[in-house]
N, C-alpha and C positions, 0 to 999 in steps of 0.2 A: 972662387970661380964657380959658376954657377951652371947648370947642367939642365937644358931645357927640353921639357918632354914633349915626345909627338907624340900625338895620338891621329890613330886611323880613321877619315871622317866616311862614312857611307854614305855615297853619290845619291842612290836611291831613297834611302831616308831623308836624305836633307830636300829632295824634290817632291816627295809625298806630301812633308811637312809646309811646304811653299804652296803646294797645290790646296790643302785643308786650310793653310790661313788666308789664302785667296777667297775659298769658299766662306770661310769663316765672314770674313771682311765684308765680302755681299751680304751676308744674312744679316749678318750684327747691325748693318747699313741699314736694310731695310727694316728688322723688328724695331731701332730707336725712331725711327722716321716714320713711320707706316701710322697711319688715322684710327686703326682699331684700334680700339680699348683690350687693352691687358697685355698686348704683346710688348708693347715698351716698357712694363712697368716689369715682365721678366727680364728684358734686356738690359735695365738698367739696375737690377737688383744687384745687394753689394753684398748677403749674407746669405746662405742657402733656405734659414728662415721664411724671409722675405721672397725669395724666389718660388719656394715653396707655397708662399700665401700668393702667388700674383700669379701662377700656372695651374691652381685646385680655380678661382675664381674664374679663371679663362675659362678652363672647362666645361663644367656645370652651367656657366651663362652660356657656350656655345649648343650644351647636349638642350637647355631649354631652347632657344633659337631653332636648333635644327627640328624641335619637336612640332613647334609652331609653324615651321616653315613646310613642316611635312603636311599638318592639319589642312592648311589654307590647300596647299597641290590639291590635295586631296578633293575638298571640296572643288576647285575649281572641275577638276575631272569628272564632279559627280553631274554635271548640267542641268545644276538645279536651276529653275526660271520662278520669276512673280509676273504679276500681270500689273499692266500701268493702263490705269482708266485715266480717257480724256475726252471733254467738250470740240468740235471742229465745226466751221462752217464752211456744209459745203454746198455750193449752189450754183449753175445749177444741178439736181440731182437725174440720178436714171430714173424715171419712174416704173414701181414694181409692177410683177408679172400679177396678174388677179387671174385663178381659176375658178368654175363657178361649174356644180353639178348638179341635177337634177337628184333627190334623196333616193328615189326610187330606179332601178335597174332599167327593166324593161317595161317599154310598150306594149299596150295589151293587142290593141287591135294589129298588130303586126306578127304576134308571138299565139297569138291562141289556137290560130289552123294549123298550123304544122305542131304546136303542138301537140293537139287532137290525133292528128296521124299519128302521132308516135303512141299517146296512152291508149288509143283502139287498136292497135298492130300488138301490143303486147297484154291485150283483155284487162287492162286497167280501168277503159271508161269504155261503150259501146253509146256514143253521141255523138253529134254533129254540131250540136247547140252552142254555139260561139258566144251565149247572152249571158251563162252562168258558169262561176269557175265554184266549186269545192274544198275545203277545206284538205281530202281527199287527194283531190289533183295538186294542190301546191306542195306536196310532198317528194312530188318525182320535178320537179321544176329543176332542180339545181342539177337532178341524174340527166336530164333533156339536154343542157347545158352543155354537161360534160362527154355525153357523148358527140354533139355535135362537134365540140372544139378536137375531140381524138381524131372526128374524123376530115380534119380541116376545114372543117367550113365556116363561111362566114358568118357573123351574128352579128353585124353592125346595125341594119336593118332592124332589130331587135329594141335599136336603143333610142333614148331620144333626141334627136334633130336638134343644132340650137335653131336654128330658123323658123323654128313651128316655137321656140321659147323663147325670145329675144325680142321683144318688144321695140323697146328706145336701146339704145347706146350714140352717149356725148362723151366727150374728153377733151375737156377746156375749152367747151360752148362750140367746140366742133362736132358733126356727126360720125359718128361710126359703124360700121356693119359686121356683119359674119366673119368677114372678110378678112377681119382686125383680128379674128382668135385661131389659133391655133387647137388640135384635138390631142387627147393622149386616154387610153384606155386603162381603163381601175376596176379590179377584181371587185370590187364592191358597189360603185355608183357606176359601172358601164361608160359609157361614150361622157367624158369631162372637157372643158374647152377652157383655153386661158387667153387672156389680152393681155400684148407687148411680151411675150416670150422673145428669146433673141434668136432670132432667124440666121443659117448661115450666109443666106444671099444679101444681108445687109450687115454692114459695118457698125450700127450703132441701133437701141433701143428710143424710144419715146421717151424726152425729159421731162418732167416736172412745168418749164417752164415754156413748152411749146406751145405755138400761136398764141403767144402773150400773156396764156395760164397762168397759175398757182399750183397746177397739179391736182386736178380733179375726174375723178370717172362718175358717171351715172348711167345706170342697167336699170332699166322695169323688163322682168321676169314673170311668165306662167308655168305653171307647173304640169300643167292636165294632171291633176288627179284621182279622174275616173278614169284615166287610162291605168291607172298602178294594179299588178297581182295582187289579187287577194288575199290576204294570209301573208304574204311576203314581206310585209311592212307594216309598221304602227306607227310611222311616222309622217306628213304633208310637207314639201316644203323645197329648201336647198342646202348645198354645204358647199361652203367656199373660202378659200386659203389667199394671204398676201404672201409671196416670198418671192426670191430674186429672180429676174430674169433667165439666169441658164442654169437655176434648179428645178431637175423633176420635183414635182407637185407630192410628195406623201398624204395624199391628202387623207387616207383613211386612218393617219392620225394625230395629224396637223388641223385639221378641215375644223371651220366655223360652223353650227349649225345657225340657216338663217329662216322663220318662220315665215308664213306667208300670213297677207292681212298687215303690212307693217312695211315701215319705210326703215330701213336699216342703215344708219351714218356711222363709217369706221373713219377715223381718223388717224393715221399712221406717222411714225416717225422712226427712223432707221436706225439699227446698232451693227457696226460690225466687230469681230473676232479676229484675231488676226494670230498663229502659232507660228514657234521658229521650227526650221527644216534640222535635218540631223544635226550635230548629237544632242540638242535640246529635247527634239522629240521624234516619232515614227511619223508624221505628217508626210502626205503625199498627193498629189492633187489627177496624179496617171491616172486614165480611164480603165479597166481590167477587161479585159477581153470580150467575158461574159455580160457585163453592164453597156460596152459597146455594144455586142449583136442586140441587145435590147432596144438601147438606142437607134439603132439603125431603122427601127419598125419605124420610126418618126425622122423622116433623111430631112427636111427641111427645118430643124430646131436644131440648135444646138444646144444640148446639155453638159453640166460639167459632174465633174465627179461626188458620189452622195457615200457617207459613210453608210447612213442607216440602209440606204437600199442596197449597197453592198452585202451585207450582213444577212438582207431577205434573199439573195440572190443564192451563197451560198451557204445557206440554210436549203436551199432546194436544190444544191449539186451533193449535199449529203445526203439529202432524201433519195434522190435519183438512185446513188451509190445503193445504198442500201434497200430500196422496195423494189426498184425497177421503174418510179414512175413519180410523180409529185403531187404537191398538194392542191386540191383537185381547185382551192377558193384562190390559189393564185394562179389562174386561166391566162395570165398577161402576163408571163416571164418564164416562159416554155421552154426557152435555150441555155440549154446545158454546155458545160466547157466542167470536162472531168480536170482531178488536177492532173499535173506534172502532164498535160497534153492542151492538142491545141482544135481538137476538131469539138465540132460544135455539134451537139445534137437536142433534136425536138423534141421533147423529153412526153409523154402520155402525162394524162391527170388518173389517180389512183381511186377507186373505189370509195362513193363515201362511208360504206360499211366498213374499208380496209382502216385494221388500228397502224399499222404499222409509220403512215407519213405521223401524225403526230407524236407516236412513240420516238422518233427517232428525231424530232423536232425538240424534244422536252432534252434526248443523250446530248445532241448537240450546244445546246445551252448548259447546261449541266458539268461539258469537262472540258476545261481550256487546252489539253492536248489536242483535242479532234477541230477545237478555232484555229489553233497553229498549224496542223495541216491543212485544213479544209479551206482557211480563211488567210492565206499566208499576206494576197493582195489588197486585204481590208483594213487600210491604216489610218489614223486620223484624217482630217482634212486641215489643208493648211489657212486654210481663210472660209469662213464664215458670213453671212450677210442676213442681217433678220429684221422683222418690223414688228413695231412696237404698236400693238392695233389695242384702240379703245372704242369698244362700242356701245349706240345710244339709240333708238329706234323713235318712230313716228307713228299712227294709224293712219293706214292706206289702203285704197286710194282714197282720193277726192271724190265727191261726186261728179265733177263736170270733166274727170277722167274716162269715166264708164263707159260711155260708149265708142270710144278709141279705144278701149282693151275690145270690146264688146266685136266690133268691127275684127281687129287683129287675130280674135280667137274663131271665129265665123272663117276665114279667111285662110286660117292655118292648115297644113295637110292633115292633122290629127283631128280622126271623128268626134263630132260633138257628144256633149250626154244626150240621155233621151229627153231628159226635159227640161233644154237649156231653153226653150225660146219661152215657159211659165217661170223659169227659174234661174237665170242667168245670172241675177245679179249675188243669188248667194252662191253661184261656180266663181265666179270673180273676187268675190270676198275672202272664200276660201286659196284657191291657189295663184293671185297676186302676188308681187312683193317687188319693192326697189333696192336699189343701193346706192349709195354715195359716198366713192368712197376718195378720202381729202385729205392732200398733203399737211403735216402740222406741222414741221419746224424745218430751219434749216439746217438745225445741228446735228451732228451725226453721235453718235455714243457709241468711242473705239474703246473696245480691249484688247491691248497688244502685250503679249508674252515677251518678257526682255530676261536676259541670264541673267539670275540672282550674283553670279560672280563673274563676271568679266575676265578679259586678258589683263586691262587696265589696272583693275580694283585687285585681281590674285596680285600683278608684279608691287603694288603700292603694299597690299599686306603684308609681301615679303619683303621690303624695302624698309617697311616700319616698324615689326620684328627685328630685321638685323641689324640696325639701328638703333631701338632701344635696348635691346641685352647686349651686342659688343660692339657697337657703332661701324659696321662695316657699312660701306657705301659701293658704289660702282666704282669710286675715285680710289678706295681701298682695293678694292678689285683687279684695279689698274696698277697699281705698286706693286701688288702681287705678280703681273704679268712681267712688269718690269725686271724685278727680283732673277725671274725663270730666266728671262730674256738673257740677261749678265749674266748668270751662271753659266748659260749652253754655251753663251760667245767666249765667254773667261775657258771653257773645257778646250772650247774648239782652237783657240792659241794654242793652248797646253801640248793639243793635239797634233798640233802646223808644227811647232819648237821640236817637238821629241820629232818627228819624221825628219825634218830639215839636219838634226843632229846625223840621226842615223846615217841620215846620205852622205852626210860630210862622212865620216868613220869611213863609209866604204871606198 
């Protein structure tokens, strides 16, 4: 007879053990089934050997994966960009803004009495004689200048009129007049004027291809230059810039010189730029406070935002900061906006003896901390528009011109030479000149900034990374979720039975 033994089974043990082969069963489930490389070939190992070789191989392939996969984030976060050139036709086009200045500043016969008053009030000159200037007197000319502008007053009068310099103006065998140009004042050429600036009271610029054009301008220009100061120039003639419609004009370092005696043919053809906005780049196209109030001197233009003259503007709120007063040769952007404020003030022009504006002109260039405060609102520009001018000139005029300039400069408010009616035809010679200036293609030449790595191109390089070292996909991905999914649900049974228990018991 045979004597059968009990043994004690523990409840809890045998349900721990139920629970772990539950979990077991999902894992085991998933690693033979699962698309990655290496987890099945652990799951399925029969030796510790083998399991050994198939869980070092996992690893290492995954630590390289995850290395690569870190590299690409990386870069994607650095927003690096290439530029993508291209060919486009676009037609028809805006046709650009042409400025067009006189080289020389001031009018003599407008400028030499008052200036007299000033150099005899301060015992520089004791004359009256309006017929001769000095070597002497062109000395104090820029000090005249600048005391007149401290003390508000006008000097436009000073400058030269286009109506006394404007000859002809056609634009696409139509005529045009004064009327057609716009003014904007430069520290350097005085009173400049542009045609087809973008006006705010109108919706649209002048195209290329109005009244059945191609896009063509022609200017004949006089210069009067016996009217120019003495001493104040070595040069005869004009300066004139093509650029876009709602860009002020830099012309004092953009500007064409165009010689008189000469028929000048520009032929233009358009490029634009084009930047991405954050986090590719600092691009921003807001007007800043201080380039508005500038703006404002000209309420009928619309202008848009210029990096470069950003940068002259405050280049002279640091001056301000620092002299008390600004640089005396930029007479045309007087309004200060200190930082971290918002009031505007009329800033004086500084001594041309005082060293201090250009000392502080040279610091401010010189340490990129004083640009990040001083310049916080000075960021790229987001778009660009520029003309691709190629020039070729004629001798001019004709003769059976001459006496239609001859006529027009008789005619003009500006006093003749003294010996224009023995010698007119070489005042003509000397300060004539046309332009012609002709659309050339219809292709535009864009550069546009595009991100070197995309959302697209980063997710494809970590797709093709985890892929090639442990073939994980999104589908792998998903098994994975799966996996989790059964586990939580298989706990939460576990979870439902042991409570359902306990209630019974009570």
């Amino acid at each position: 007879m045979r004597v059968a033994t009990v043994f004690r089974v523990d409840r809890s043990t045998v349900k721990s053990d139920r629970i772990r082969q539950g979990w077991r069963s999902i894992m085991q489930e998933f690693a033979l089934n699962t698309s990655a490389h290496g987890i099945p070939g652990i799951a399925r190992s029969q030796s510790k050997k083998n399991r050994m070789f198939w869980s070092l191989s996992f690893l290492v392939f995954s630590g390289i994966t995850l290395y690569f996969v870190i590299q690409t984030i990386r870069e994607y976060f650095q927003y690096s960009t290439q530029t993508s050139v291209n060919l486009v036709s676009e037609w028809p086009q805006n046709f650009p803004a042409f400025t067009i200045c006189n080289v020389a500043q001031i009018r003599y016969d407008q400028f030499i009495e008052p200036f007299l008053n000033y150099t005899n009030t301060l015992n520089i000159t004791n004359t009256n004689d309006t017929s001769s200037f000095s070597l002497l007197q062109s000395h104090y000319v820029k000090e005249f200048f600048r005391i007149k502008i401290n003390q508000n007053e006008s000097i436009i009068n000073f400058f030269f009129p286009l109506s006394a310099m404007l000859i002809k103006c056609i634009f696409n065998n139509m005529i045009c007049s004064t009327s057609d140009f716009t003014y904007f004042l430069s520290s350097s050429y005085g009173l400049c004027y542009t045609f087809n600036a973008k006006l705010k009271n109108m919706t649209n610029v002048r195209k290329s291809d109005e009244y059945g054009g191609s896009g063509k301008l022609e200017l004949s220009l006089y210069a009067h230059s016996h009217q120019y100061i003495p001493y104040t120039r070595e040069d005869i003639g004009m300066i004139a810039m093509v650029h876009d419609n709602r860009q002020f004009p830099m012309i004092e370092f953009a500007g064409r010189a165009l010689v008189t005696g000469f028929k000048h043919r520009m032929t233009f053809s358009k490029k634009s730029i084009f930047y991405l906005s954050a986090p590719y780049s600092t691009c921003n196209d807001e007007i800043p406070l201080i380039m508005q109030t500038m703006f404002d001197n000209y309420p009928n233009v619309e202008y848009s935002y210029s990096e470069d003259l950003c940068y002259d503007l405050c280049a002279e709120v640091y001056t301000y900061d620092k002299c008390g007063c600004i640089d005396p040769k930029q007479w045309n952007a007087r309004s200060i906006v200190l930082p971290r404020t918002k009031t505007i003030i009329v800033a004086s022009l500084c001594n041309l003896s005082d060293t201090c504006y250009s000392e502080a002109s040279i610091t401010l260039s010189n340490l990129s901390s004083l640009l990040t405060e001083y310049c916080p609102y000075c960021s790229q520009q987001c778009s660009i528009t520029d003309f691709i001018v190629k020039p070729s000139m004629w001798k001019a005029p004709a003769y059976w011109l001459m006496n239609d300039i001859k006529h027009f400069v008789e005619n003009s408010e500006i006093l003749l030479p003294n010996d224009w009616s023995t010698d007119w035809q070489r005042h003509i010679q000397t300060n004539y000149l046309s332009i012609e200036l002709v659309h050339e293609s219809i292709l535009v030449e864009n550069y546009t900034q595009i991100p070197a790595m995309g959302s697209i191109t980063a997710l494809s390089d970590v797709g093709g990374q985890t892929g090639l070292w442990i073939g994980v996909s999104f589908l792998s991905l998903a098994e994975v979720v799966e996996m989790l999914y059964r586990l939580v649900r298989y706990q939460y049974y576990v979870i439902r039975r042991s409570i359902r228990k306990y209630i019974v018991k009570k």
